[in-house]
N, C-alpha and C positions, 0 to 999 in steps of 0.2 A: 237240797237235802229232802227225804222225804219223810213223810209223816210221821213214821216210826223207826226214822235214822236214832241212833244214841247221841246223845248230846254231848261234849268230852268239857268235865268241868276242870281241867287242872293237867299239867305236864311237868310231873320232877324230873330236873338230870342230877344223877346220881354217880358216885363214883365207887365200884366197886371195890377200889383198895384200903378208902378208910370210913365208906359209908356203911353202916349197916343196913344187911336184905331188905328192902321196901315191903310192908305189909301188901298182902295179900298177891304178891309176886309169885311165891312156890306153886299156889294153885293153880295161876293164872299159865305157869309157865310148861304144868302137866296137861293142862290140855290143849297150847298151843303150838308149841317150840320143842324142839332137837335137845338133845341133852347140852350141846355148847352154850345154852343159854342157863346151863345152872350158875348159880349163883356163885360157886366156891370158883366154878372152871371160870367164867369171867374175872372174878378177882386174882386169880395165878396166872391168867391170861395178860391183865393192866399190869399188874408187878413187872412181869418182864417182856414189856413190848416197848419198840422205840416210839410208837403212837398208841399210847393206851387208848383202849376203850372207855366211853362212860353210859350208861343205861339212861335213853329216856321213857319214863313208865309214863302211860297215856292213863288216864282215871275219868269212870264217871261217878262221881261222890267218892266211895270208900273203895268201890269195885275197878280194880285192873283191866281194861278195856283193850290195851295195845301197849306195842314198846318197840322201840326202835335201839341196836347196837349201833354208834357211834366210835371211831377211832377220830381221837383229834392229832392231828398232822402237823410237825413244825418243819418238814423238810426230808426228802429223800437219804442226805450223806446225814441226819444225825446218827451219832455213836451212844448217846448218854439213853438210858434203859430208866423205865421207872415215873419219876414225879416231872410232872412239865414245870418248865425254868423260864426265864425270860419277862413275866409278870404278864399285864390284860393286853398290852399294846403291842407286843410280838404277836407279828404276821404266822396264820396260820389258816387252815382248812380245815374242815369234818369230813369225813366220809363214813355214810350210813353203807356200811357192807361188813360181811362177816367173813374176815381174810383166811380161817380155818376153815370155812365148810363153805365157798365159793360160789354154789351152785341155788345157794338157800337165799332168799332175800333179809335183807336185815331189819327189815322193817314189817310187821303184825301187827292186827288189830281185830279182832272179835267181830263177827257175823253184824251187822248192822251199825256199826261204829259211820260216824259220818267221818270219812277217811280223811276227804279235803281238807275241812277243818280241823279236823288232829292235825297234819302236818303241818297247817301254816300255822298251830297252835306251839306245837313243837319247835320250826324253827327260831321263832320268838324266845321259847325259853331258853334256846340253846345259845344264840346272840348273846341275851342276858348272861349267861353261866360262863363263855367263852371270853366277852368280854368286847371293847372295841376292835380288838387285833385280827377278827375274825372276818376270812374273804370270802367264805360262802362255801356252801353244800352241796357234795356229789354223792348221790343215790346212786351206788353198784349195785347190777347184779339184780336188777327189780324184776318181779312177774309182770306181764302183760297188763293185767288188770290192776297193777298199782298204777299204771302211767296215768292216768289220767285226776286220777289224784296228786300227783307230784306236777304235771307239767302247766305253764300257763306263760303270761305275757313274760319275756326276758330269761323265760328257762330252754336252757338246750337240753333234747332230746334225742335219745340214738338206740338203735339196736345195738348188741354188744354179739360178741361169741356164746353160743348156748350152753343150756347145761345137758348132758347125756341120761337120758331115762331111757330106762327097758322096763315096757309092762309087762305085768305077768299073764301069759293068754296061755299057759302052759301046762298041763298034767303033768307033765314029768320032766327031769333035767336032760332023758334022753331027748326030748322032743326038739329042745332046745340046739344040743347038740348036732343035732341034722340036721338043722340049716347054715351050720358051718360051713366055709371051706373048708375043705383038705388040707391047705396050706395052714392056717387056725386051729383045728382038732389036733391036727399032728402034734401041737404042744401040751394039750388036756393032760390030765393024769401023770404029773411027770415023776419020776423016781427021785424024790426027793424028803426027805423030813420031815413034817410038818404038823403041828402044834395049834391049836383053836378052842378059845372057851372066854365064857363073857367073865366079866370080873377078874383077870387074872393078876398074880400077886409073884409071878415067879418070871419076868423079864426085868430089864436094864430099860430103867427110862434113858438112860444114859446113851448107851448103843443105840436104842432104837431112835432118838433124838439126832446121833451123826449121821446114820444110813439116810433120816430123810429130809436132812438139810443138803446132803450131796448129794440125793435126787434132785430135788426143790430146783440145784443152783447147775442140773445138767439142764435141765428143761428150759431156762430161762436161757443158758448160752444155745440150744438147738431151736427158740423163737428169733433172737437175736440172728442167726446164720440164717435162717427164714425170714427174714425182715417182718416178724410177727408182735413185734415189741410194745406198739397199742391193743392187741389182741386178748394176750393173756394174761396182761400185767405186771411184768416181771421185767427185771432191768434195770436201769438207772432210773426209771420212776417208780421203783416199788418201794409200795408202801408197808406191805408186811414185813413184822419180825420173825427172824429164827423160830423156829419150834422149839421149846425148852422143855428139858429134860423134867422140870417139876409140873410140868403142864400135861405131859402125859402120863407121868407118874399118878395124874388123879383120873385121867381120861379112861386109860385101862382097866382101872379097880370098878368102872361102872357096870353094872347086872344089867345098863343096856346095850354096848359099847362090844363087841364081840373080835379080838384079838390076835391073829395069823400070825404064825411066825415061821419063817423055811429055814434050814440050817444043814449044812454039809454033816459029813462023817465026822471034822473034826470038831465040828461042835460053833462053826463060824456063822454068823448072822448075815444070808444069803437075800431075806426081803422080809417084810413084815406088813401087813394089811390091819387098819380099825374099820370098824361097819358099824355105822348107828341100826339100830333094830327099833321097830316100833309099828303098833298097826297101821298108822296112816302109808309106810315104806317103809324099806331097806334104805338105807346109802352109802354107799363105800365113801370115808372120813378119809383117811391115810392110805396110799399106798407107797411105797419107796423100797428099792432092789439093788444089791452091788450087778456093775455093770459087768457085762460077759467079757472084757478085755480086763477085769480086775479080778475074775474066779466066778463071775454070776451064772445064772441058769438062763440063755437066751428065751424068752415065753414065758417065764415065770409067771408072770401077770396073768395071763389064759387063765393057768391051773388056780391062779388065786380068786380070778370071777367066777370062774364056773362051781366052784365053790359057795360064793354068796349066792349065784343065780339057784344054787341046789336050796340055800337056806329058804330063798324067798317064797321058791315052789312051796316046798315044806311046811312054812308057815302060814302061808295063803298071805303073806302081802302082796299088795297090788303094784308094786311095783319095785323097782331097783335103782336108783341114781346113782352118776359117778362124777359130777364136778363139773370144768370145764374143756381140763386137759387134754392131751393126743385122743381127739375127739375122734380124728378116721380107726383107731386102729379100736376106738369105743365102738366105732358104725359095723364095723367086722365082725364084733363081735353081737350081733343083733339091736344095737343100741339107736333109739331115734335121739330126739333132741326135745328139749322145750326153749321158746323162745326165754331171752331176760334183755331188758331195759339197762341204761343208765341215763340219769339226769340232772345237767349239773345247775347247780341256782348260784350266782353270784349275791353279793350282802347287799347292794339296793333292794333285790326283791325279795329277800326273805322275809317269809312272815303276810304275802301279798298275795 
């Protein structure tokens, strides 16, 4: 640590569903974190997840220093939503990741925080909160520059799948455009519906909720038929819940949160896009589309980036992310990569 590292006096885990916002969290969480870290979207996030989230807020004295989202884990096939069962000595896992916004690490900490220390500060309390029953913590989905914080004697470390970033080096959307192929561009602009505005109050959390649970669950059978199934995390070891309807139902109404929606002549819900907005980036949240053998528009997807890429220009963000997914057809579309870590610590070394 060096001279003028932050010293971390204190780590609550907290549970969003019956604890109330942590002081000094809102602030902390405006100038750190994505809008999935507000405080109401986490708690309708625990409600209905089969491995709720708990927040650990990292403190030096009164000041919010870092925070990490946890999901504690009792099992791949459970069905039960909501309150964990079983009491302290049910066997169970953490995983510090953020299963909505994939590409973001789940784990923050303020410009000179002594990082190490927060985390084996945190493991510690999270042991305590979890309870004996707890087999140890895996960090998805980590930036480069957290590894070395997270990793040490008895932790495995690994590269994972990247996440898709496109910088913005662009004057114009045309510019963009022409570095297309042919076989790419030909889908741009397509003759179709479409619907965009941030805060919006006039879609179906509902609808939009099935379209991208049966995206969600095509992707994971086309890893599956790729023998990609460690890759993208999806399958018989996924740990994420369904997207729920009340969970975007709050996602949408956000003035940062910007909302796509394509829809035929007769009025039928063809694909739907969210994009977080904010100066640090852009980042495509949601995308999910009816497939072209169910009535879809094959390329949908093009017309829906090139869209956000228009927004980004526009606004002079520096850049555009899109998660982890169909990363080649992200590369087609001018997209590089940023590396992410994952790190798993088993319970002897937590806290070490």
């Amino acid at each position: 640590m060096t001279a003028t590292a932050t010293r971390v006096s204190q780590v609550d885990v907290v549970d969003p569903r019956v604890d109330p916002q942590p002081d000094g969290w809102a602030a902390f969480r405006a100038r750190c974190l994505p809008p999935v870290w507000d405080y109401e979207l986490l708690r309708r996030e625990a409600w209905l997840a089969k491995n709720p989230p708990v927040l650990a807020v990292v403190r030096e004295g009164e000041r919010v220093v870092g925070a990490l989202s946890v999901m504690v884990c009792r099992g791949w096939r459970a069905r039960e939503f909501g309150p964990l069962s079983g009491g302290r000595l049910r066997p169970r896992w953490a995983e510090v990741y953020l299963p909505l916004l994939s590409g973001y690490p789940a784990c923050v900490f303020d410009d000179g925080v002594d990082e190490r220390a927060a985390v084996r500060q945190f493991e510690g309390a999270l042991r305590e909160y979890v309870g004996p029953g707890l087999l140890g913590v895996i960090y998805r989905a980590m930036n480069p520059e957290l590894v070395p914080a997270l990793e040490g004697r008895g932790r495995a470390a690994r590269e994972i799948d990247p996440a898709a970033v496109l910088r913005n080096t662009y004057s114009t959307v045309d510019a963009w455009e022409r570095e297309l192929a042919p076989e790419v561009r030909r889908y741009l602009h397509q003759d179709v519906g479409t619907e965009a505005a941030f805060g919006r109050t006039d879609v179906d959390p509902h609808e939009l909720a099935v379209l991208l649970n049966a995206h969600r669950a095509r992707q994971d059978e086309r890893a599956w038929a790729g023998g990609q199934r460690s890759r993208i995390g999806g399958l018989h070891m996924d740990t994420r819940s369904p997207v729920a309807p009340g969970y975007l139902d709050t996602l949408v109404r956000r003035s940062d949160v910007l909302t796509r929606t394509y829809r035929d002549d007769a009025g039928r819900l063809l694909g739907f896009a969210t994009m977080i907005d904010h100066p640090a980036g852009c980042a495509v949240h949601h995308w999910a589309a009816r497939p072209s053998a169910a009535g879809g528009r094959k390329g949908l997807y093009v017309d829906c980036y090139a869209r956000c890429v228009a927004h980004m220009i526009a606004e002079g963000r520096p850049e555009l992310t899109a998660g982890r997914a169909m990363l080649a057809e992200k590369t087609a579309l001018g997209f590089g990569t940023r590396s992410l870590w994952s790190v798993a610590v088993p319970r002897p070394v937590l806290g070490r």
